[in-house]
C-alpha positions in Angstrom: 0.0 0.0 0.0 1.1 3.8 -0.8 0.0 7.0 0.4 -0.1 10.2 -0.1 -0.3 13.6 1.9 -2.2 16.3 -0.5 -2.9 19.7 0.5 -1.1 20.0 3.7 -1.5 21.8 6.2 -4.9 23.6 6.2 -7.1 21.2 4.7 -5.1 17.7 4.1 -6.2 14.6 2.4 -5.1 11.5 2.2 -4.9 9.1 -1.1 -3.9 5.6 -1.1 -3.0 3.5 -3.9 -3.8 -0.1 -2.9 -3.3 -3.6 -4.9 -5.1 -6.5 -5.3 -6.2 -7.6 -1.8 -4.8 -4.6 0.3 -7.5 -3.3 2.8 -7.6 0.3 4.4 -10.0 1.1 7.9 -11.4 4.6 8.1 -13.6 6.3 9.8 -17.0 6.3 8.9 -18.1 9.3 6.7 -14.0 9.9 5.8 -14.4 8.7 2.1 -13.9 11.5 -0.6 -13.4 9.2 -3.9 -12.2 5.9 -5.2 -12.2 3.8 -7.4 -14.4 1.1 -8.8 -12.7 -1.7 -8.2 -12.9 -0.7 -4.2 -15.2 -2.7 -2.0 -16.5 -1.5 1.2 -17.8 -3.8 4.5 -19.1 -2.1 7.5 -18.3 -3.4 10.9 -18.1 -2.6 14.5 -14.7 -4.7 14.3 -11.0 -3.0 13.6 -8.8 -6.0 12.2 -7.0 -6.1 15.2 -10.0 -7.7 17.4 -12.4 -6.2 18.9 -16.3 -6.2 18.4 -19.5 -5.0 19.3 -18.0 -3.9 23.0 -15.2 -2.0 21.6 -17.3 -0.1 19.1 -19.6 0.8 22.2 -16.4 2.3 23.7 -15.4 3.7 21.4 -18.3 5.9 21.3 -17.0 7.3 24.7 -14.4 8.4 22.9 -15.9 10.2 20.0 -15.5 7.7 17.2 -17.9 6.0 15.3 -19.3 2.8 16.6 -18.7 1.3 13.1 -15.6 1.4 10.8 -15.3 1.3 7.1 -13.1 -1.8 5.4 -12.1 -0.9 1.8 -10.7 -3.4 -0.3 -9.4 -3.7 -3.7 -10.3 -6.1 -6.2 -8.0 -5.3 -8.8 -3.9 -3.6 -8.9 -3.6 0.0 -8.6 -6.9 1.0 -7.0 -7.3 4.5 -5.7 -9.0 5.8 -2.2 -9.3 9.7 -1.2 -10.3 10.2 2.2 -10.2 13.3 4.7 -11.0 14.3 7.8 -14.6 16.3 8.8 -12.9 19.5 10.4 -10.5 21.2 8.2 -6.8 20.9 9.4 -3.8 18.3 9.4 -3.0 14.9 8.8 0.1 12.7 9.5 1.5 9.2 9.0 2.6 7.1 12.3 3.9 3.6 11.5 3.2 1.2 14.6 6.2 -1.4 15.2 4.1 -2.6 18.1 3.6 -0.7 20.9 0.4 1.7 21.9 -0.5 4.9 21.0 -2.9 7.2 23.2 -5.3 9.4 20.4 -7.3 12.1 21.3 -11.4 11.7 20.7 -12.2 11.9 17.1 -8.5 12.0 16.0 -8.0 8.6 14.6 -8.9 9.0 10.2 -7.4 5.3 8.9 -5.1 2.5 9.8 -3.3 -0.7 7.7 -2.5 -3.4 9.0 -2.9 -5.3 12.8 -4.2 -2.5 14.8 -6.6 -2.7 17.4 -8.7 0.4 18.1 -10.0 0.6 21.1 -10.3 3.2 24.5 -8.9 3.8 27.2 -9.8 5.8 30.2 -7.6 8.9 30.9 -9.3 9.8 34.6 -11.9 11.6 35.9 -9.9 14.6 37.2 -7.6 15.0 34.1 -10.7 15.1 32.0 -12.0 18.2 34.1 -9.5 20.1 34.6 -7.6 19.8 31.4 -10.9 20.2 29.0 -10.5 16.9 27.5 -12.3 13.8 26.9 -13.0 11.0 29.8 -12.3 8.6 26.9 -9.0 8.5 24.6 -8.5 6.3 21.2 -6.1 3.5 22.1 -4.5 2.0 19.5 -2.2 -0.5 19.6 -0.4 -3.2 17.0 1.7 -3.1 14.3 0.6 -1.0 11.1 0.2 2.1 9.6 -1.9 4.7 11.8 -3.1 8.1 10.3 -4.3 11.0 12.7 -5.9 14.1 11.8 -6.0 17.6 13.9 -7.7 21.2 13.9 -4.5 22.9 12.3 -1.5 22.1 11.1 0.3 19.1 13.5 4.2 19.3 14.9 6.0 16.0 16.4 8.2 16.4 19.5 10.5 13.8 20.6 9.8 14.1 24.4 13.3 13.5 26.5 12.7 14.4 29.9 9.8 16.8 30.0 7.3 18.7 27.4 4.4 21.0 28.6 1.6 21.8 26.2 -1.6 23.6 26.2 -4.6 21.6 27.4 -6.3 21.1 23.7 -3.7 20.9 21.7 -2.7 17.6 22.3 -3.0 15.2 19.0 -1.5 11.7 20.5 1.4 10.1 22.0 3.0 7.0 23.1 2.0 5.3 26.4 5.4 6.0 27.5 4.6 9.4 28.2 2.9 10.4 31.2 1.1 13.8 31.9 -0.4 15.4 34.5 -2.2 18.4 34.8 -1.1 21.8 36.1 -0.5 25.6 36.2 1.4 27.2 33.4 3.3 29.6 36.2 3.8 29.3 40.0 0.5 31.8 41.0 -2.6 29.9 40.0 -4.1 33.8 39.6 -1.1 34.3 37.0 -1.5 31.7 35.1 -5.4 32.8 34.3 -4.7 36.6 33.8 -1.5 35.7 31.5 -4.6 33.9 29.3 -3.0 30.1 29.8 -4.8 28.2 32.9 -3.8 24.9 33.1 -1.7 23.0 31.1 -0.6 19.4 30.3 3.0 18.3 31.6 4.2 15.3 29.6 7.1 13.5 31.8 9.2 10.3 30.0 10.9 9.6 27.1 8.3 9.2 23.9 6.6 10.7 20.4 4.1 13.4 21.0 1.8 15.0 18.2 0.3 18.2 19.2 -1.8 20.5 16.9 -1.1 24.2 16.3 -4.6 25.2 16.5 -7.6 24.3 19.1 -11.2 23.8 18.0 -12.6 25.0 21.3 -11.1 27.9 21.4 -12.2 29.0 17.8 -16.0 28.0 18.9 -15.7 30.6 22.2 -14.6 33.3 19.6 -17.4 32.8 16.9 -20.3 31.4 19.2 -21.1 35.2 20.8 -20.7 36.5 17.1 -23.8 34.3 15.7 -27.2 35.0 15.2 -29.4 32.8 17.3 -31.8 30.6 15.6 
C-alpha cells in the first residue's frame, strides 16, 4: 500500500493507492473518492480484534461505533479520504507498541491494529478540557491521525508541557499530569494560559497548532441565534 499527503496543512487529504487484496479502515463518513474496483464492509470490528464492546467504547471516545473496510479487487486502486474538520494529517507507522489518540482523532489504519479506548481519569478530563475517553490504539501498522490545524512531532526527553487542547496523541510512555502554566494559579489565568498538560518520560508526542474549542468561544457570541 502507498500513500499520499495532498494539500497540507490547512485542509489535508489522504490518497492511497492499494493492490489487489490490500484493505484500508477509516472512519466512517471519511471517504472522498475511489475507485471502482474498491469494496466497502461495515463493521463494528477494527482487524486487530475487537467487536461489538469495543465499538460501544469507542463511542466514549468520539468515534464512530462502526468502521469502514475498503478493499481492492483489482492492482492500482485508488481511495481519497479526509478528515470532517479542516486541518492536518500525518503518517505514524506502529512497530508494536500503543499509541494514546485524542477523541475523534483517529482517520485510517493498515495493518494489525486494534482500536480501542482507554480511560484517561476523571480529574484529568476536568480540569484539562479533555475527553474521559481516549483512542487506544495499539499493534503493528500504519496509523493516520488528523488535527484542527497544522500538526508538529516532539520527541519528548525528559519533559514537554503543552496547552490543554492541543494535544494530538502520544505514546504510552509518556505520562502527563495536569497543572498551572506559572507558580500563582491567579497568573496563570490573567496571562490567558490556565492549566496546562505536563508530559514527563521519554516518547513521540503530536500536538496540533490550533484548538477547535477555542475557535468555537470566539465565533459562538458573534452568531445569530436561531
Amino acid at each position: 500500500m502507498k500513500h499520499e499527503l495532498v494539500c497540507r496543512p490547512a485542509a489535508t487529504a489522504v490518497r492511497f493507492t492499494l493492490e489487489r487484496g490490500e484493505e484500508v479502515t477509516c472512519e466512517v463518513g471519511a471517504m472522498v473518492a475511489m475507485s471502482s474496483g474498491l469494496t466497502v464492509e461495515t463493521t463494528s470490528k477494527s482487524r486487530g480484534g475487537g467487536g461489538i464492546l469495543t465499538g460501544l467504547k469507542r463511542m466514549f471516545s468520539g468515534e464512530s461505533f462502526f468502521l469502514n473496510h475498503f478493499t481492492a479487487q483489482r492492482e492500482n486502486q485508488t481511495l481519497l479520504i479526509a478528515p470532517s474538520m479542516m486541518g492536518d494529517c500525518i503518517h505514524h507507522r506502529m512497530r508494536g507498541g500503543t499509541l494514546i489518540v485524542q477523541g475523534s482523532g483517529w482517520l485510517a489504519s493498515h495493518g494489525n491494529l486494534e482500536i480501542d479506548t482507554t480511560w484517561q481519569g476523571f480529574s484529568s478530563a476536568i480540569f484539562s478540557g479533555e475527553s474521559m475517553f481516549w483512542v487506544r490504539c495499539s499493534g503493528t501498522g500504519d496509523l493516520f491521525l488528523s488535527s484542527f490545524g497544522a500538526i508538529y512531532e516532539v520527541d519528548v526527553q525528559g519533559e514537554y508541557t503543552v496547552d490543554t487542547g492541543h494535544i494530538v496523541a502520544f505514546e504510552d510512555s509518556l505520562q502527563f499530569r495536569i497543572t498551572k502554566v506559572s507558580s500563582s494559579l491567579i497568573g496563570s489565568f490573567l496571562g490567558g494560559e490556565g492549566l496546562v498538560c505536563r508530559f514527563q518520560g521519554q516518547g513521540k508526542l503530536y500536538c496540533q497548532s490550533h484548538n477547535a474549542a477555542s475557535l468555537g468561544a470566539l465565533l459562538g457570541p458573534k452568531l445569530k441565534p436561531r
